[in-house]
PDB file of N, H, CA, C and O in Angstrom:
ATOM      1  N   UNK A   1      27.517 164.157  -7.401  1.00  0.00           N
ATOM      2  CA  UNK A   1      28.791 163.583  -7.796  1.00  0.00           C
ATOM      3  C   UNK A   1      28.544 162.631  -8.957  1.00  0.00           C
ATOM      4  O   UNK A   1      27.599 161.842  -8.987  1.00  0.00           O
ATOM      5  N   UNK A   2      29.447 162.760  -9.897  1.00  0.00           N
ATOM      6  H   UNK A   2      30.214 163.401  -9.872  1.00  0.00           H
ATOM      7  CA  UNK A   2      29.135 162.034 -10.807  1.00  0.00           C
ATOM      8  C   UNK A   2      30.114 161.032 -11.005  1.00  0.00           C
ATOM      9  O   UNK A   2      31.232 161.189 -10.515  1.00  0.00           O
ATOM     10  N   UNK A   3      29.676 159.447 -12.035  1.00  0.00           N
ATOM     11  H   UNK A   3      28.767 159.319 -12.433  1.00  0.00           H
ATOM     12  CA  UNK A   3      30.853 158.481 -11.690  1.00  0.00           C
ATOM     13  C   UNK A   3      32.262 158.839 -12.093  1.00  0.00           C
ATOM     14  O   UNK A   3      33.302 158.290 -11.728  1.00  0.00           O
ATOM     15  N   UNK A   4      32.070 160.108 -13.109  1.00  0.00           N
ATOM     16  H   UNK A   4      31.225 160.555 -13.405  1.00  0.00           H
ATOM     17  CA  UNK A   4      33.875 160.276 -13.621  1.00  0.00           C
ATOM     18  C   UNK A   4      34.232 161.164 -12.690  1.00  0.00           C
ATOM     19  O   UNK A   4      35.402 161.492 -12.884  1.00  0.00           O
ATOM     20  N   UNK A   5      33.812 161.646 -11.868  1.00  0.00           N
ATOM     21  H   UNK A   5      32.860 161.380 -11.711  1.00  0.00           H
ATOM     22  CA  UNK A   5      34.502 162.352 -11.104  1.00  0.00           C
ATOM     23  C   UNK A   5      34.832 161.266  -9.573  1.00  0.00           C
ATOM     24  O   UNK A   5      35.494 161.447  -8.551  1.00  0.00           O
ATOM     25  N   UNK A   6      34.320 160.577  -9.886  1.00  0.00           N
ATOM     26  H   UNK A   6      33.783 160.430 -10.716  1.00  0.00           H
ATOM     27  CA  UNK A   6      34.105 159.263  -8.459  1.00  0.00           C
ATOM     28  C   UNK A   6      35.342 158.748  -9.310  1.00  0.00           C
ATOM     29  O   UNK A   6      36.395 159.366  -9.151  1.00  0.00           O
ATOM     30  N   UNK A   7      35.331 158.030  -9.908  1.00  0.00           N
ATOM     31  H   UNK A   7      34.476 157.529 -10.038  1.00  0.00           H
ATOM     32  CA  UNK A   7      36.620 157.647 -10.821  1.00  0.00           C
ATOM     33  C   UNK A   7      37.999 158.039 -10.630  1.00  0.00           C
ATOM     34  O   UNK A   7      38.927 157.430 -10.097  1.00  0.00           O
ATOM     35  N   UNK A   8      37.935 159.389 -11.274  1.00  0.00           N
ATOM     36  H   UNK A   8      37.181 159.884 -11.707  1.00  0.00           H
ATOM     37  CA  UNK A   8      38.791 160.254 -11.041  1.00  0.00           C
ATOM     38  C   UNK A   8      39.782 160.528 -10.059  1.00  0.00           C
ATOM     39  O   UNK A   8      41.010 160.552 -10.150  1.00  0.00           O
ATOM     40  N   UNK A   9      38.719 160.806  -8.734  1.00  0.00           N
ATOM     41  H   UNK A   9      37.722 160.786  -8.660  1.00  0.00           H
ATOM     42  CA  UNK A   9      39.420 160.918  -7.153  1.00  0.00           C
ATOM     43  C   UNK A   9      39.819 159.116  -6.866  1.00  0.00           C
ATOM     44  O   UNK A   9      40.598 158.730  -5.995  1.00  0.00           O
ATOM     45  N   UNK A  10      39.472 158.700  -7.314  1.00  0.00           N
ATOM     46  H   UNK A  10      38.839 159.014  -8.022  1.00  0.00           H
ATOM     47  CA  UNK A  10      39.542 157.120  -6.660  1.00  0.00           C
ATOM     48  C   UNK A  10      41.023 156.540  -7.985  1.00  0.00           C
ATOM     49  O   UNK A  10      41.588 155.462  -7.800  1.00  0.00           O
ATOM     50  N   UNK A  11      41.316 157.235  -8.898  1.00  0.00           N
ATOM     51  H   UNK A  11      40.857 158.111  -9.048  1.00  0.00           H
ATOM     52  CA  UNK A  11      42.346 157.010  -9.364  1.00  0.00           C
ATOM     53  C   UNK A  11      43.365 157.859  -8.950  1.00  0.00           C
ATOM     54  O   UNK A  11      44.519 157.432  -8.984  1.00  0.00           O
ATOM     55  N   UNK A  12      43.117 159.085  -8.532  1.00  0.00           N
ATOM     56  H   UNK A  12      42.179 159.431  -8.504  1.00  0.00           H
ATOM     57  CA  UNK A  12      44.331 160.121  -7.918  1.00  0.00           C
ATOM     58  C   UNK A  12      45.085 159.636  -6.415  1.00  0.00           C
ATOM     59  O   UNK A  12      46.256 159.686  -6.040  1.00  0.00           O
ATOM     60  N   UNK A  13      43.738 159.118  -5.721  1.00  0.00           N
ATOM     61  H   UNK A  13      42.786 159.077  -6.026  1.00  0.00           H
ATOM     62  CA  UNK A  13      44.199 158.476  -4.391  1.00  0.00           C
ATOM     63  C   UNK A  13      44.723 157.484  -4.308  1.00  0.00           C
ATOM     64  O   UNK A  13      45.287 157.239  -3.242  1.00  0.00           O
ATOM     65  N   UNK A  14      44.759 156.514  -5.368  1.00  0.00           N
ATOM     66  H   UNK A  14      44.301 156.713  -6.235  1.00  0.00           H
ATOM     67  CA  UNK A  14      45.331 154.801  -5.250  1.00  0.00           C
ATOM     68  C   UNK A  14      46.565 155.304  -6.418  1.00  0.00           C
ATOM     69  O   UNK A  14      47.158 154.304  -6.825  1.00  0.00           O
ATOM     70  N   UNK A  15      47.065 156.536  -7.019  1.00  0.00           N
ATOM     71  H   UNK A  15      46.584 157.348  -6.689  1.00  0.00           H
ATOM     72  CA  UNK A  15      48.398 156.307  -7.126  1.00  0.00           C
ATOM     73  C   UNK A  15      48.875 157.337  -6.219  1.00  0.00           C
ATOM     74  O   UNK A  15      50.068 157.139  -5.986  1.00  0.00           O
ATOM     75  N   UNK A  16      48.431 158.335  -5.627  1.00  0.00           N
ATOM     76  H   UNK A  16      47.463 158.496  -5.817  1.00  0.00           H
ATOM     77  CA  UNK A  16      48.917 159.070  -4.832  1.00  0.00           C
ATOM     78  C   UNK A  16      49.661 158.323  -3.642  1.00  0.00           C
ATOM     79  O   UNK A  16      50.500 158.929  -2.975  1.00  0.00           O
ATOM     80  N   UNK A  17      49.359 157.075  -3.405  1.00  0.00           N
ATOM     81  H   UNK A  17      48.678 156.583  -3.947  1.00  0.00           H
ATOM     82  CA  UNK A  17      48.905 156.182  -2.286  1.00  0.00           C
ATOM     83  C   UNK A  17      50.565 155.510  -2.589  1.00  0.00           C
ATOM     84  O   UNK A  17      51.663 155.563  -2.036  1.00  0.00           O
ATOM     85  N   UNK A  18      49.960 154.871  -3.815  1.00  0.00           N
ATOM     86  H   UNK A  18      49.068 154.828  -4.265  1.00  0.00           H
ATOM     87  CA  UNK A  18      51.442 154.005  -4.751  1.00  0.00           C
ATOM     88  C   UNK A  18      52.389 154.832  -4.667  1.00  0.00           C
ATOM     89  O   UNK A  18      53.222 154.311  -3.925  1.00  0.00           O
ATOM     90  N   UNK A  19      52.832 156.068  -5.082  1.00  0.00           N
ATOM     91  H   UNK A  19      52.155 156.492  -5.684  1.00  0.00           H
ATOM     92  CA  UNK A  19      53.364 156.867  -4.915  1.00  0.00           C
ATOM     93  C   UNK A  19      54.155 157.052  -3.609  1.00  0.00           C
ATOM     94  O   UNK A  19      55.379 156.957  -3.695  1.00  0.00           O
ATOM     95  N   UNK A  20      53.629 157.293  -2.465  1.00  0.00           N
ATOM     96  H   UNK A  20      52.635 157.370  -2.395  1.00  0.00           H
ATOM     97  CA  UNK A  20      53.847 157.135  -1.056  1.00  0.00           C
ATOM     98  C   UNK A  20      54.232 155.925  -0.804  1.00  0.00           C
ATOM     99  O   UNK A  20      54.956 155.903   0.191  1.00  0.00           O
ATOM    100  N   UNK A  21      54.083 155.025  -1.218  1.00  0.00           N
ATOM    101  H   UNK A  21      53.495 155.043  -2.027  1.00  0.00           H
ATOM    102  CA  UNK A  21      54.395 153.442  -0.446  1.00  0.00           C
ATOM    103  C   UNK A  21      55.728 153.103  -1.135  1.00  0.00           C
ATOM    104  O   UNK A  21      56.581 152.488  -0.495  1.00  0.00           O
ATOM    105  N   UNK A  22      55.967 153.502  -2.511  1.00  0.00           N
ATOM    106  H   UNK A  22      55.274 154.002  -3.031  1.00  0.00           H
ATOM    107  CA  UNK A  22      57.389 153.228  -3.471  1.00  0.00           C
ATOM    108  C   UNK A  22      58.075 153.904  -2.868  1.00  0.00           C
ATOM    109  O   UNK A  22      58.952 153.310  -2.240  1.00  0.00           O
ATOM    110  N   UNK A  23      58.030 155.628  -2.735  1.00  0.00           N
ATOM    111  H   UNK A  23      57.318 156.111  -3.245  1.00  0.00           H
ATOM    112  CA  UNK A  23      58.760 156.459  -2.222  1.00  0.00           C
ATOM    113  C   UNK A  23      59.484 156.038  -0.541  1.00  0.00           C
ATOM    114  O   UNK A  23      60.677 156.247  -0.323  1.00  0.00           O
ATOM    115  N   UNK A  24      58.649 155.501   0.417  1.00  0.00           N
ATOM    116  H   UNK A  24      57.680 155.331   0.240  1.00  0.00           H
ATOM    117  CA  UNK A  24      59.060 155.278   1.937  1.00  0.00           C
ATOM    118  C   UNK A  24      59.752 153.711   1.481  1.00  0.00           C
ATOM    119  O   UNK A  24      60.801 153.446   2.068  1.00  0.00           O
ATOM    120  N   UNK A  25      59.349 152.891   0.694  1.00  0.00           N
ATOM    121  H   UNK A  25      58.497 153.107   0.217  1.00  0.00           H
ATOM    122  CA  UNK A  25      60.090 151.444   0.532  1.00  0.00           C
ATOM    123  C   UNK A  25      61.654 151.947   0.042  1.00  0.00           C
ATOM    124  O   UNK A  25      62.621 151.556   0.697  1.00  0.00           O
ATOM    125  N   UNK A  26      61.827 152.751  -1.035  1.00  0.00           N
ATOM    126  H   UNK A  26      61.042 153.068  -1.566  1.00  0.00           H
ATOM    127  CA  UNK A  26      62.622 152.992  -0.863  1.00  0.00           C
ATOM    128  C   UNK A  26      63.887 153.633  -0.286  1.00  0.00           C
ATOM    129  O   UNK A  26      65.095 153.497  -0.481  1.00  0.00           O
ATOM    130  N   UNK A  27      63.031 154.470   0.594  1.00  0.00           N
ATOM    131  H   UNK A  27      62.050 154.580   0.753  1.00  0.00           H
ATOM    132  CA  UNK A  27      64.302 155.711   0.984  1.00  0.00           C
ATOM    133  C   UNK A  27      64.572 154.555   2.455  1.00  0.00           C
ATOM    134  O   UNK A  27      65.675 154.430   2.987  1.00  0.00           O
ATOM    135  N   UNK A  28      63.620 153.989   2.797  1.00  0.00           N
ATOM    136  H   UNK A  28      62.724 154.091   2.365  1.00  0.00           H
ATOM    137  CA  UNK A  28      64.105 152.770   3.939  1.00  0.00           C
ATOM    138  C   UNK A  28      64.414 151.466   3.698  1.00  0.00           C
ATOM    139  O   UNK A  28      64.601 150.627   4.579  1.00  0.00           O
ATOM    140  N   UNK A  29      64.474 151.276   2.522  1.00  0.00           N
ATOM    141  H   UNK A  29      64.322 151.957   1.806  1.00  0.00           H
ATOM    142  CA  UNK A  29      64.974 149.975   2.091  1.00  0.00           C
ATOM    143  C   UNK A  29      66.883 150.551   1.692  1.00  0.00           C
ATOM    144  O   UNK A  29      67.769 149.787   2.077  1.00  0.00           O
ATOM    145  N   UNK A  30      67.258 151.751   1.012  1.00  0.00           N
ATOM    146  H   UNK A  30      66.539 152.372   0.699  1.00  0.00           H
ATOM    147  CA  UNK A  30      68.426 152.216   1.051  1.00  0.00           C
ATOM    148  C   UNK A  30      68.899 152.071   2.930  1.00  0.00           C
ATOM    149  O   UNK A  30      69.646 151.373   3.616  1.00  0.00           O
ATOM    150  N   UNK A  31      68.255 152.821   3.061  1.00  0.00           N
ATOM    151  H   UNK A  31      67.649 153.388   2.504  1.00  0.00           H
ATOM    152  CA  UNK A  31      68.893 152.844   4.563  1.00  0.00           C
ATOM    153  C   UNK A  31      69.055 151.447   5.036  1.00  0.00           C
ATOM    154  O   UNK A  31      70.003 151.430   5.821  1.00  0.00           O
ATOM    155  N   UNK A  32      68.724 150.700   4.945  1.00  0.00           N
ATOM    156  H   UNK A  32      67.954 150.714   4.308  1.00  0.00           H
ATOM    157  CA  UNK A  32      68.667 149.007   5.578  1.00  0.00           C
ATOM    158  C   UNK A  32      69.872 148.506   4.990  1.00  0.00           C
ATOM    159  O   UNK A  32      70.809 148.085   5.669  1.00  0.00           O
ATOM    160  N   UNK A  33      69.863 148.556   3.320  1.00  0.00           N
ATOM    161  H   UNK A  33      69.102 148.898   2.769  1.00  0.00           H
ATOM    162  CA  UNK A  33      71.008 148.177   2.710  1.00  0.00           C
ATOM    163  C   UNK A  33      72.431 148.515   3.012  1.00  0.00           C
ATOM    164  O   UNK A  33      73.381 147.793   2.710  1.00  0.00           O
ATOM    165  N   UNK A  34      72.539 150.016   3.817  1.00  0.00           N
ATOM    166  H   UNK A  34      71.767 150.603   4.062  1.00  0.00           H
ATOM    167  CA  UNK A  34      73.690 150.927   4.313  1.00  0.00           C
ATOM    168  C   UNK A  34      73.979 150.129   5.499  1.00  0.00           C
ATOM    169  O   UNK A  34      75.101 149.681   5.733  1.00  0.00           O
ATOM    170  N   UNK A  35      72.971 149.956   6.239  1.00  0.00           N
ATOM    171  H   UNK A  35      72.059 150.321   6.050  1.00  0.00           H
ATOM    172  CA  UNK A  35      73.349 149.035   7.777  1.00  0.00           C
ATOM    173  C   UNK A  35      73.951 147.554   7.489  1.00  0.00           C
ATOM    174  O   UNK A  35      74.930 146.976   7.961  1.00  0.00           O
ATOM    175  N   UNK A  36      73.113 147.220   6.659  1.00  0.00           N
ATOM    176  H   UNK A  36      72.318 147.689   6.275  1.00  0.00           H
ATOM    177  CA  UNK A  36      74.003 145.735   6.256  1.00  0.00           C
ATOM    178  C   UNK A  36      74.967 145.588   5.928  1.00  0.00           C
ATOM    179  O   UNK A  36      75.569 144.552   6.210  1.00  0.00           O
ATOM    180  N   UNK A  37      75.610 146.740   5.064  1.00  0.00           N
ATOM    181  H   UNK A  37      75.121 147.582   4.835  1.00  0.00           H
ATOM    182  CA  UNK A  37      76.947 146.929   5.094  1.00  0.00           C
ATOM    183  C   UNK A  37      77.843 147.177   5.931  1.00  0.00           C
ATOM    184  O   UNK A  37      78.928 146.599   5.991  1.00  0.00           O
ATOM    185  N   UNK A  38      77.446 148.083   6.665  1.00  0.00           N
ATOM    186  H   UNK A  38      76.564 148.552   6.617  1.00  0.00           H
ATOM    187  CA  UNK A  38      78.094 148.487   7.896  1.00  0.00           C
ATOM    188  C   UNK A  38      78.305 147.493   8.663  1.00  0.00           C
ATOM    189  O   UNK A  38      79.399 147.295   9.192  1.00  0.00           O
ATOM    190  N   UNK A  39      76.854 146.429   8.884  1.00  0.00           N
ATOM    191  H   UNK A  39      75.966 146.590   8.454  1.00  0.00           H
ATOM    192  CA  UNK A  39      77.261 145.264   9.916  1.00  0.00           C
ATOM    193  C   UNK A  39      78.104 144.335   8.977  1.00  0.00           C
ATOM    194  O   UNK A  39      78.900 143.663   9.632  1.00  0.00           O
ATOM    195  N   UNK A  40      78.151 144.119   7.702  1.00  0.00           N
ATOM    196  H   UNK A  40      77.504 144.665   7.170  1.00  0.00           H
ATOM    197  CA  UNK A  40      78.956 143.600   7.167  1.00  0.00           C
ATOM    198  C   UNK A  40      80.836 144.088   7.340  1.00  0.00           C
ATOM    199  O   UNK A  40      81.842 143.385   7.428  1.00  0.00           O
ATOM    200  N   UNK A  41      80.689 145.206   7.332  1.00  0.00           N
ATOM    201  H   UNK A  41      79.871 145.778   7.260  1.00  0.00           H
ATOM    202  CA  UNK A  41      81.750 145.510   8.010  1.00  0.00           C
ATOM    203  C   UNK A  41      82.688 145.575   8.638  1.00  0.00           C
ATOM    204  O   UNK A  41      83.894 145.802   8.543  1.00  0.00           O
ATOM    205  N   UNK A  42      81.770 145.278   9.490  1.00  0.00           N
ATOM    206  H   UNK A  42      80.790 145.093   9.567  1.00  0.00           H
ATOM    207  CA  UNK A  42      81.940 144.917  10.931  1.00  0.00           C
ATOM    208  C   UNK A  42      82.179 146.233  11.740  1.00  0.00           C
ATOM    209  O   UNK A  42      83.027 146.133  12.627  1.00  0.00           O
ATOM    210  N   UNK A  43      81.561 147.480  11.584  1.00  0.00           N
ATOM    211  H   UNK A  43      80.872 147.562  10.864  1.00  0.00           H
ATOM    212  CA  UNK A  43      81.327 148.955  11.926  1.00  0.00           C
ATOM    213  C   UNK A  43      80.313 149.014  12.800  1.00  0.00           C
ATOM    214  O   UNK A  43      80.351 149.690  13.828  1.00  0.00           O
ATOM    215  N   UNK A  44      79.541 148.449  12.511  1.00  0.00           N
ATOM    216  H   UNK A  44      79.510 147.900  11.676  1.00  0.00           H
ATOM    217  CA  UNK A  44      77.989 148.612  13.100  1.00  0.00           C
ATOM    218  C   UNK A  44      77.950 147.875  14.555  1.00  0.00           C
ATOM    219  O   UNK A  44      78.608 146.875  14.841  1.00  0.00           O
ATOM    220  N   UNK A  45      77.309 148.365  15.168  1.00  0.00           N
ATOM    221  H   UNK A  45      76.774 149.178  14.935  1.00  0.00           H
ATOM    222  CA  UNK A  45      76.935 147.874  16.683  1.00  0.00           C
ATOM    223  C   UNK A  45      75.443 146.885  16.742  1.00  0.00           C
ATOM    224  O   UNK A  45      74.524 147.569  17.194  1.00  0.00           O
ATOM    225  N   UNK A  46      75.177 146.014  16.529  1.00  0.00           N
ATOM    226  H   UNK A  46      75.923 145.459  16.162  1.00  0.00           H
ATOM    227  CA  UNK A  46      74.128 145.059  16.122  1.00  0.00           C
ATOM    228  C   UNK A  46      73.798 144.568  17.477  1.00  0.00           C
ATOM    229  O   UNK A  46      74.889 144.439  18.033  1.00  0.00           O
ATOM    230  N   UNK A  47      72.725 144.179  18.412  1.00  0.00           N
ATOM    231  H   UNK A  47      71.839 144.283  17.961  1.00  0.00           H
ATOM    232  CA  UNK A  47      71.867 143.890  19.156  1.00  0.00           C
ATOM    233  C   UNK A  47      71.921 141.959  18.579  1.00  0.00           C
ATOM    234  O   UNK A  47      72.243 141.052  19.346  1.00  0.00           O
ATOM    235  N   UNK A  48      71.620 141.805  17.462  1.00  0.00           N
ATOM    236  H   UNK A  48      71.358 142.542  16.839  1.00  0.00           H
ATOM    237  CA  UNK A  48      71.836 140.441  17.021  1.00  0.00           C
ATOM    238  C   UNK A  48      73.005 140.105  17.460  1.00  0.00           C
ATOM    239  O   UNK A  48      73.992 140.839  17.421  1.00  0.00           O
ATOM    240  N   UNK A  49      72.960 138.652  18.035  1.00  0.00           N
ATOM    241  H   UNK A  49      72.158 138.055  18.067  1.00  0.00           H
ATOM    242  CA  UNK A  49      74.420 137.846  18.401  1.00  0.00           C
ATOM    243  C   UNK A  49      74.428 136.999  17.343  1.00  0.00           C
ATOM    244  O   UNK A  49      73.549 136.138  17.316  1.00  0.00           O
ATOM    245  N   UNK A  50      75.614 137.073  16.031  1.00  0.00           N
ATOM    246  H   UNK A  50      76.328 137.773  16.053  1.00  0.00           H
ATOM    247  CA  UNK A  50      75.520 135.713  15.310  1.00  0.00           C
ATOM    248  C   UNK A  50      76.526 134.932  15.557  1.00  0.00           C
ATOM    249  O   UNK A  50      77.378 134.632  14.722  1.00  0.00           O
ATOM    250  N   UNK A  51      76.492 134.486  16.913  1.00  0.00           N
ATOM    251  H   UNK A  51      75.800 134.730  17.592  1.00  0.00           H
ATOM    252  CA  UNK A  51      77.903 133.603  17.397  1.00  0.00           C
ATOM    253  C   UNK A  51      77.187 132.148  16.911  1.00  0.00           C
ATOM    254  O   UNK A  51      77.823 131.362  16.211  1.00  0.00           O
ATOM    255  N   UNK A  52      76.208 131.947  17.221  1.00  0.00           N
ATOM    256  H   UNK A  52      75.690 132.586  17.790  1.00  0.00           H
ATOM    257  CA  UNK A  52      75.305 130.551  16.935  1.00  0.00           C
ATOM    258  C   UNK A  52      74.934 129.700  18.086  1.00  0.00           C
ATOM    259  O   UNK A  52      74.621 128.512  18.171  1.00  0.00           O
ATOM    260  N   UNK A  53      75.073 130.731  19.015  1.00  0.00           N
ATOM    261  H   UNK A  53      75.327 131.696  18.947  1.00  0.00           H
ATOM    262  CA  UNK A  53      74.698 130.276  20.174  1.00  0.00           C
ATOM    263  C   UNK A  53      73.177 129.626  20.311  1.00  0.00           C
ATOM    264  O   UNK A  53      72.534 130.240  19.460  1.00  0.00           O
ATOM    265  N   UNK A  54      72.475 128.886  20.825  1.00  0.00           N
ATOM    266  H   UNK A  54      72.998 128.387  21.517  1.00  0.00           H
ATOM    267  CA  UNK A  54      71.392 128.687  21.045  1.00  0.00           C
ATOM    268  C   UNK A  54      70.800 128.104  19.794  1.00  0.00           C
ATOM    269  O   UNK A  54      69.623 127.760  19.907  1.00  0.00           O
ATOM    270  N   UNK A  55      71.347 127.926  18.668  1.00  0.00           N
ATOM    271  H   UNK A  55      72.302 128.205  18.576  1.00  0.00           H
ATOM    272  CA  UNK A  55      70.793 127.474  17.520  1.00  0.00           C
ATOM    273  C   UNK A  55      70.941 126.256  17.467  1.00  0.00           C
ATOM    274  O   UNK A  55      70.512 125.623  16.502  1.00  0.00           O
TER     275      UNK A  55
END
């Protein structure tokens, strides 16, 4: 193995990588933004109580 080919794979995998981590941040960061709306809404069924109880 030589270093440009060590290089090489070690640059394909750390954006392949980047690639994967932008791609899932976003398609679940959309989805998060959709729920916040929804609980903004007031549509959404939320587990959170923000009455202010206990605070």
């Amino acid at each position: 193995m030589t270093w440009k080919l060590l290089w090489k794979m070690t640059l394909v995998t750390f954006v392949s990588l980047f690639l994967l981590m932008a791609l899932a941040t976003t398609i679940l960061g959309a989805l998060d933004i959709r729920r916040l709306f929804r609980h903004l809404r007031g549509d959404g069924d939320s587990p959170d109580d923000s009455t202010g109880s206990g605070h």
